[in-house]
C-alpha positions in Angstrom: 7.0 3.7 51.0 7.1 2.1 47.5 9.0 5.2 46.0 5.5 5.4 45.1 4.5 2.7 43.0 2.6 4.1 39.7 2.7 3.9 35.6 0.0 3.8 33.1 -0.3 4.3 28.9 -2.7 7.5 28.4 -5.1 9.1 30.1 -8.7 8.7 28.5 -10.7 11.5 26.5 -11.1 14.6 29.2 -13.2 16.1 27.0 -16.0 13.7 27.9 -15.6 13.7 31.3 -17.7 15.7 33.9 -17.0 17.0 37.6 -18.2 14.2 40.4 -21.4 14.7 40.9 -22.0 17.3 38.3 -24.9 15.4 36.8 -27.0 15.4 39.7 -25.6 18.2 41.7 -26.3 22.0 41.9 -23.8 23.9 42.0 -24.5 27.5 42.4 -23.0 29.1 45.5 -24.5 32.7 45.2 -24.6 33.7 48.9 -28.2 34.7 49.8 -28.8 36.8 53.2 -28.8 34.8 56.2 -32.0 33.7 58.1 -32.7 34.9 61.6 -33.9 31.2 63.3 -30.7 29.1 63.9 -31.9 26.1 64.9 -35.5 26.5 63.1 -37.4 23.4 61.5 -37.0 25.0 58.1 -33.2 24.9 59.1 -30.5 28.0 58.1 -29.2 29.0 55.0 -25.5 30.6 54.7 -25.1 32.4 58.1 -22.3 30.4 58.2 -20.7 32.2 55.2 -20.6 35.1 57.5 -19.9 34.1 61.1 -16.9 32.5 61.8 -16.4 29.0 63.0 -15.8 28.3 66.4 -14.8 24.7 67.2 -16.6 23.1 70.5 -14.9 19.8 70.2 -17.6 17.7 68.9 -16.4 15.6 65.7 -17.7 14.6 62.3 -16.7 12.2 59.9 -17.3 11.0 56.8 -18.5 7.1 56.1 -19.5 7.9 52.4 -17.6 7.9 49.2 -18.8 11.8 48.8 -20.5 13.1 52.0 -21.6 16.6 50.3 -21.6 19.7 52.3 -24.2 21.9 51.6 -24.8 25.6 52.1 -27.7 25.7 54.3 -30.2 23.5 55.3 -33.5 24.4 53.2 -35.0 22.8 50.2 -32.9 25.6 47.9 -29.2 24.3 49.6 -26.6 23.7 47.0 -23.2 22.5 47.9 -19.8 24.0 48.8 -17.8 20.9 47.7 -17.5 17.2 49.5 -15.4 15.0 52.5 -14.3 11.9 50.8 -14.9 8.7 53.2 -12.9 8.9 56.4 -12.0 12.9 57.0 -12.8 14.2 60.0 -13.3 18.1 60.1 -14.9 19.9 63.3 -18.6 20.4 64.0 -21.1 22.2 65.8 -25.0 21.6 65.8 -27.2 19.8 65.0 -28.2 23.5 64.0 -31.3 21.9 62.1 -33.6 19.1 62.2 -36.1 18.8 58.6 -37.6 16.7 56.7 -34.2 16.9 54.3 -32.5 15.5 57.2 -33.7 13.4 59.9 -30.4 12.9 61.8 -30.1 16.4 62.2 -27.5 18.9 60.1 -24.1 20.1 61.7 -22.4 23.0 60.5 -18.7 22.0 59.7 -15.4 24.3 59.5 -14.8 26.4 58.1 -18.4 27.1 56.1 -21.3 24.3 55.4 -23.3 21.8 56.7 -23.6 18.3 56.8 -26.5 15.9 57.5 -25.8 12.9 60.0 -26.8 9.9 58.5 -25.5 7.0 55.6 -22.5 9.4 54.9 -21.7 11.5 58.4 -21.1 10.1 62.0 -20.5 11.4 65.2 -19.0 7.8 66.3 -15.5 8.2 65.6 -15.0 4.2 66.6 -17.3 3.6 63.5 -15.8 0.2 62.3 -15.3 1.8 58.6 -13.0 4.3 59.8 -9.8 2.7 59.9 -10.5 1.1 56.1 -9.9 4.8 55.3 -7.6 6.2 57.6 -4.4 6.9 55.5 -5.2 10.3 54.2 -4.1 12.0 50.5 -0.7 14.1 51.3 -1.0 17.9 49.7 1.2 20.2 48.4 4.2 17.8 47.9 4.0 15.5 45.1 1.5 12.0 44.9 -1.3 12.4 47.4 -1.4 9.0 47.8 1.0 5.8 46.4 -0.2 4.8 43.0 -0.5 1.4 41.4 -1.1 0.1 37.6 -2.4 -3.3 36.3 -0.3 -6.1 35.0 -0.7 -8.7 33.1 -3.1 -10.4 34.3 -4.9 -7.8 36.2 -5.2 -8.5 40.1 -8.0 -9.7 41.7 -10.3 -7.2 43.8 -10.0 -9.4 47.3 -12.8 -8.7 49.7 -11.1 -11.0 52.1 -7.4 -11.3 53.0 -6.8 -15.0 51.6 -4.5 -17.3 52.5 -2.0 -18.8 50.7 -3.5 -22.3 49.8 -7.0 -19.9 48.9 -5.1 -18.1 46.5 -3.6 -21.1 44.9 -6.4 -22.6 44.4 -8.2 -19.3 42.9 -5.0 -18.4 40.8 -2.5 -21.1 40.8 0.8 -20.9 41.6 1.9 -17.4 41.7 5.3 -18.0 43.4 7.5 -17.9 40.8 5.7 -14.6 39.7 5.7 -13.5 43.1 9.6 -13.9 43.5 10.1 -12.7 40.4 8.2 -9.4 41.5 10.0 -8.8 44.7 13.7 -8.8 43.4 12.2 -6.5 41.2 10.9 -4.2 43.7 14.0 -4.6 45.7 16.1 -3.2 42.6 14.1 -0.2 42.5 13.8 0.3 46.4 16.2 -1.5 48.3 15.5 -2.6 51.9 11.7 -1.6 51.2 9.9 -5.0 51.5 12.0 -5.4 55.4 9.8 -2.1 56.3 6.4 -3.7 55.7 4.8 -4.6 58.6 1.6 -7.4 58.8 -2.0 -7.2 57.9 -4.4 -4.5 59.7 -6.6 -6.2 62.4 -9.7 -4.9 60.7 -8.9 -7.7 57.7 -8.0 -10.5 60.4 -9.9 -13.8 61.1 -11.6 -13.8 57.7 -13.0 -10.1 58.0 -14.6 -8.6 54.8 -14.0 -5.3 53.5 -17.3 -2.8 53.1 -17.2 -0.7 50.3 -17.6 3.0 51.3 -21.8 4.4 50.7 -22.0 5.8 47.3 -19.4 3.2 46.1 -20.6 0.6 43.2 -21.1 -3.1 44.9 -19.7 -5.4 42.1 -21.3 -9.2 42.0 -19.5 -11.1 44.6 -17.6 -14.3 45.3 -16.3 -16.2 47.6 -13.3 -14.4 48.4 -12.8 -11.8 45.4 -14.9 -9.6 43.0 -13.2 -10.5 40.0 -10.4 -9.2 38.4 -9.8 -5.5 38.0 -9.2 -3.6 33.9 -6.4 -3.9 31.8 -5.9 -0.6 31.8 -6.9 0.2 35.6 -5.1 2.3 38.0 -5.3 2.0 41.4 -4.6 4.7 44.6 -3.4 2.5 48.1 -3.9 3.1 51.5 -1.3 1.1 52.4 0.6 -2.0 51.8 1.9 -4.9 53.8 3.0 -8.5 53.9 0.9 -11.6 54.3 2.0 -15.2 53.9 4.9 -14.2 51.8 3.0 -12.2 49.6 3.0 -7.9 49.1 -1.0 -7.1 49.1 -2.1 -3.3 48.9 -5.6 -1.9 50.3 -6.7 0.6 47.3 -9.0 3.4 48.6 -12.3 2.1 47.0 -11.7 -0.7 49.4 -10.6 -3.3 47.5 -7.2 -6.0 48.6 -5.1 -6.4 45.1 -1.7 -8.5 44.9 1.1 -5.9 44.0 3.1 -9.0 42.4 0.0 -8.5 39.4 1.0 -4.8 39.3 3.4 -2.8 37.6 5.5 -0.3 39.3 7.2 2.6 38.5 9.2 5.9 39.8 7.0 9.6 39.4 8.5 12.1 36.8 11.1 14.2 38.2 9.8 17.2 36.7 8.9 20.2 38.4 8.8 24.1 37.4 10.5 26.9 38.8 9.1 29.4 40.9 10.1 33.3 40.5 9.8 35.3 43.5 9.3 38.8 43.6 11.8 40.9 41.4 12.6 37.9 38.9 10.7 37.6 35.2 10.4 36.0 32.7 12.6 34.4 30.5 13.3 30.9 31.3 13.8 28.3 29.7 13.8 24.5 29.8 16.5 22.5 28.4 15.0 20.4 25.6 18.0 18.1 24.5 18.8 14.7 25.9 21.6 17.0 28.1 22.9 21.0 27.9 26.4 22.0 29.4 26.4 25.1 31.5 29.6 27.4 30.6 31.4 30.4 32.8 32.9 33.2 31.1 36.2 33.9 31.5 38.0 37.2 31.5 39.8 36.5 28.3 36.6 35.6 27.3 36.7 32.2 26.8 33.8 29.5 27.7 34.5 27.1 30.1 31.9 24.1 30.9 30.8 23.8 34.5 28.0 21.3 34.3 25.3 19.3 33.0 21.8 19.8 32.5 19.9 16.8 32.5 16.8 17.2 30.1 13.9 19.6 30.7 16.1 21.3 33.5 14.8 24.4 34.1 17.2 27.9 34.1 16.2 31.4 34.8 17.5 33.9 32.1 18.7 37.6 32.0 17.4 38.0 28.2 20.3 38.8 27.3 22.5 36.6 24.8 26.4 36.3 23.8 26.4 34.7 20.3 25.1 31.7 20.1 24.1 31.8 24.2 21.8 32.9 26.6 22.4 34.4 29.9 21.2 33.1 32.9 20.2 35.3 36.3 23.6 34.1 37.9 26.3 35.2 34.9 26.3 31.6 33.4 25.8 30.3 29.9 24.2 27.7 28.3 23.8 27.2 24.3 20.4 28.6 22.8 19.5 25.9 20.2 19.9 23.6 24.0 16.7 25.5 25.4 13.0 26.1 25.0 12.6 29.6 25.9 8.9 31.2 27.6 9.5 34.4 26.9 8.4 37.4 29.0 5.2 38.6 27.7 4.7 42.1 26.2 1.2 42.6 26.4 -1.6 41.2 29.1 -5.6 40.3 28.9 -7.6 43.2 31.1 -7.7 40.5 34.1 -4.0 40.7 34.7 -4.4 43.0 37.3 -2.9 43.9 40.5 -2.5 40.3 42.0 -5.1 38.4 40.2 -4.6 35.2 39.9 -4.1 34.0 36.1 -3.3 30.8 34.3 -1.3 31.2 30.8 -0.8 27.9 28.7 0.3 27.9 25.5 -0.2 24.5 23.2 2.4 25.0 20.8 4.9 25.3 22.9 3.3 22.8 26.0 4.1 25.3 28.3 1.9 26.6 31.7 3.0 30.3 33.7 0.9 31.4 36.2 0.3 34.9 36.9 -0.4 37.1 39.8 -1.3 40.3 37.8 1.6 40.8 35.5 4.0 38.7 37.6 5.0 35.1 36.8 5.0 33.0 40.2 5.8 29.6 38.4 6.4 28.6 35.0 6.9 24.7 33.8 5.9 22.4 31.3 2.6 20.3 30.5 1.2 17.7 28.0 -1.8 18.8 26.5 -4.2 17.3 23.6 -2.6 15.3 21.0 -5.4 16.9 18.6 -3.0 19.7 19.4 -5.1 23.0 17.2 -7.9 21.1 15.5 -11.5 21.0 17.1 -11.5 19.7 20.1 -15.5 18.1 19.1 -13.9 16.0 17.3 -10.6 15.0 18.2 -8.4 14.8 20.7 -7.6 18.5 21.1 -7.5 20.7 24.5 -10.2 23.5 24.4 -8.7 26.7 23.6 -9.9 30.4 25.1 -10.4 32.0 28.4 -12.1 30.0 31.3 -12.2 29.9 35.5 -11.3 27.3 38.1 -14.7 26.0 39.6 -14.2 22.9 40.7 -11.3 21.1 42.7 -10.9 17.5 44.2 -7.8 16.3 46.0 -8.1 13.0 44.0 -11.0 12.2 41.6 -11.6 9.4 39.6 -11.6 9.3 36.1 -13.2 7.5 33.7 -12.7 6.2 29.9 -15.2 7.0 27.1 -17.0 3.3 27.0 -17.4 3.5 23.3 -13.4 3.9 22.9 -11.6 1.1 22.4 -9.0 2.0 24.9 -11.4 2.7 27.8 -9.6 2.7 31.2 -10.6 3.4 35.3 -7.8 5.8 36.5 -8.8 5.9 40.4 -7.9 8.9 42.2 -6.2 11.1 39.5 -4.5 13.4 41.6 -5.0 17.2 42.0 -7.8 17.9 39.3 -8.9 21.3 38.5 -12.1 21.5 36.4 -12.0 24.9 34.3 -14.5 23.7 31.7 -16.7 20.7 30.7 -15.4 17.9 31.4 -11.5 19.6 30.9 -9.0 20.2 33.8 -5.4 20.5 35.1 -4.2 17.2 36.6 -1.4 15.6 37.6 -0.5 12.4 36.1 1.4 8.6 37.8 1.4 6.8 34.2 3.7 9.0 32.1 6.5 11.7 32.0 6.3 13.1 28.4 6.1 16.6 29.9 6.5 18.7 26.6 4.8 17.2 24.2 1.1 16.7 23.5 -0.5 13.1 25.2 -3.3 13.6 26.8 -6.7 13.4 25.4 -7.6 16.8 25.9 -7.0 17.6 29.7 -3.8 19.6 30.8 -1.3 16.7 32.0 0.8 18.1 34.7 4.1 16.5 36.3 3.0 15.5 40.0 5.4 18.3 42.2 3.8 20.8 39.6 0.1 19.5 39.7 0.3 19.6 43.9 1.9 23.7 43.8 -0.9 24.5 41.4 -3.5 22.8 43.2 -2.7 24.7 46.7 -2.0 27.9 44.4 -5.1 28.7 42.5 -9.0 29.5 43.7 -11.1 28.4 45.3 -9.3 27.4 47.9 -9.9 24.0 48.9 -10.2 23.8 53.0 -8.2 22.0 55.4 -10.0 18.5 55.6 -12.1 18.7 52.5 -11.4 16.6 49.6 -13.1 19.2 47.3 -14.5 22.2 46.8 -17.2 23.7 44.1 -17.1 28.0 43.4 -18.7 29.0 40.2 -18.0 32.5 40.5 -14.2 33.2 42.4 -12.0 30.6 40.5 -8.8 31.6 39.2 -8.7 32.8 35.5 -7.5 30.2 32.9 -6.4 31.6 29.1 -5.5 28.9 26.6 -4.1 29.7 23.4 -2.3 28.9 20.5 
């Protein structure tokens, strides 16, 4: 695994952007009271939401970009969230057979249902399957292995060519190519000897199909043209052909890695209190901090380093011009950004509630379970840092909830923006407002400091705990889930 390979500049305005399907979908999940007739022409609505699932071994899987699952089956059904093109979850059904879906709907676990058709199969030989069968990794850092553009940009291959095709289309790359795999072998030695050969789906002149609900771009011979400057790209995986490193992105596209850039993920990540432990802590916000012992005759002696941003759980108490950590330790106070321990709470910081608490002027996130911080860290929010976020580049500020969560999504530059980019499958996004939403990012590590253009940049270990932390919980399977009334609470302030 390329260590993953990822980098980018900035991440384009969030405060433009909107949900996946928020423009055409509906999004209301009020449960309504189940209908009697299971299997009835005018289908069922959320009996599901109160029976549980029990798996009879039949299979579904997606063949669409977004194959939505839907509450119930009637004319009123709004959707629970979506599979992204190749999950298979368990089924049961078809429950339902209307005019809404011809190929019958099958209930899917835990809660939903799914019409068979352009974006669900029962067939899990379906030939479009293995193009998708690498699946995004939760809960421990970059769901997937990330990608940037070079200079030039690759081209989006629809074919695997071969080395005289290439040539011809781009001239000689081998210098460039050589060039690229010393560098590559720097940064991850004994990497390129692991790749193996070519899937058999992209042998004897095979084209890729782009998933259903995926933009077909104007053709060639062998290549769609070249991909954005500023792109960023999500692979399924990567391997050698005719001397040369080729990755298959998730959109189904074959790109060159020697016309990308690579790069290692932030090494960021917050600390998590358990039970019993508070607040203070703090991060250490010089290039390096020393960490001193005291000694019985009351001297300071050093007994490490701490790298940048290192994070330190504190007593509160302080010895001159030092703070105390949890284990008896010291470490100089102008050397740390402190979160303090809060003395008063909002009304919803009750019993366990779930609660997010970011603070823009110090760039720093604590979540809550009542009165109890469970992790604390830093993030990079708007560079319009306090001003309106209408018109500049600020994050929103005030008291929101969770409602919408995708695995991966792609996200989108404003087109009237000179620096418009195409991040593809920004990883972990929570949407808490508009078109605004915790993410993690694989193109920069300026944790700390304002960058983004109005989303809440998170580090990537950080961004994958909060993702699997908050509500609604996204199900096993599913690549996202929509709840516009249980989400976990989100307070942004000065």
């Amino acid at each position: 695994m390329l260590g993953p390979l990822l980098g980018l500049a900035a991440l384009s305005s969030c405060s433009h952007l909107e949900p996946p399907g928020a423009r055409d979908a509906k999004t209301s999940v009020t449960v309504r009271a189940p209908h009697s007739n299971l299997a009835g022409a005018a289908g069922n609505s959320e009996l599901d939401a109160a029976l549980p699932f029990v798996p009879t071994g039949t299979k579904l899987a997606s063949i669409a970009w977004r194959t939505w699952i839907y509450t119930d089956t009637t004319p009123k059904r709004t959707r629970y969230g979506y599979l992204r093109m190749g999950e298979v979850v368990d089924a049961r059904g078809p429950e339902a057979v209307n005019d809404g879906c011809r190929g019958g709907w099958y209930r899917v676990n835990p809660r939903g249902f799914v019409c068979l058709g352009k974006g669900a199969t029962l067939d899990l030989n379906d030939p479009l399957l293995p193009m998708s069968a690498v699946r995004p990794v939760r809960g421990q850092s970059l769901p997937y292995r990330y990608v940037r553009a070079g200079d030039p940009p690759p081209l989006l291959y629809f074919k695997l060519p071969s080395a005289r095709q290439w040539t011809e289309i781009e001239g000689d790359r081998s210098g460039r190519i050589a060039i690229w795999k010393e560098r590559v072998e720097r940064m991850f030695p004994g990497y390129l000897a692991s790749l193996g050969t070519a899937p058999p789906f992209l042998l004897n002149g095979a084209s890729l199909v782009k998933p259903y609900g995926v933009k077909q771009p104007l053709r060639y011979q062998l290549h769609a043209g070249r991909a954005g400057r500023e792109g960023g790209f999500a692979l399924q995986s990567v391997f050698t052909h005719e001397g040369r490193v080729f990755g298959l992105t998730t959109e189904h596209d074959l790109i060159a890695l020697d016309n990308t850039e690579p790069a290692t993920e932030s090494a960021l990540a917050g600390v998590q209190l358990q039970k019993g432990e508070d607040l203070p802590v703090g991060f250490v916000k010089l290039p390096m901090a020393t960490r001193y012992e005291l000694l019985p005759n009351g001297e300071m002696r050093v007994t490490e380093a701490l790298p940048k941003r290192t994070a330190v759980k504190l007593s509160g108490k302080k010895r001159q011009a030092f703070y105390e950590l949890t284990d008896g330790s010291y470490v100089p106070a102008e050397a740390l950004l402190v979160v303090p321990k809060r003395d008063t709470f909002a009304s919803f910081a009750t019993g366990t509630r779930k609660w997010i608490d970011v603070s823009i002027l110090s760039q720093t996130l604590v979540a809550y379970e009542g009165r109890h911080p469970a992790y604390v860290t830093l993030v990079s929010t708007g560079r319009g840092v306090l001003a309106d976020p209408e018109t500049t580049l600020a994050t929103v500020t005030g008291t929101f909830m969770i409602h919408t969560k995708h695995i991966t999504a792609t996200m989108d530059g404003d087109e009237d923006r000179a620096d418009s980019l195409e991040l593809r499958d920004v990883p972990f996004v929570q949407y808490f407002h508009k078109g605004y939403a915790f993410h993690g990012v694989y193109w920069h590590d300026d944790f700390g400091k304002v960058r983004s253009h109005g989303c809440i940049n998170l580090a990537p270990r950080d961004a994958a705990w909060l993702f699997d932390w908050t509500d609604p919980q996204l199900p096993q399977g599913w690549h996202s889930v929509i709840n516009l009334e249980r989400g976990t609470v989100v307070l942004i302030h000065p």
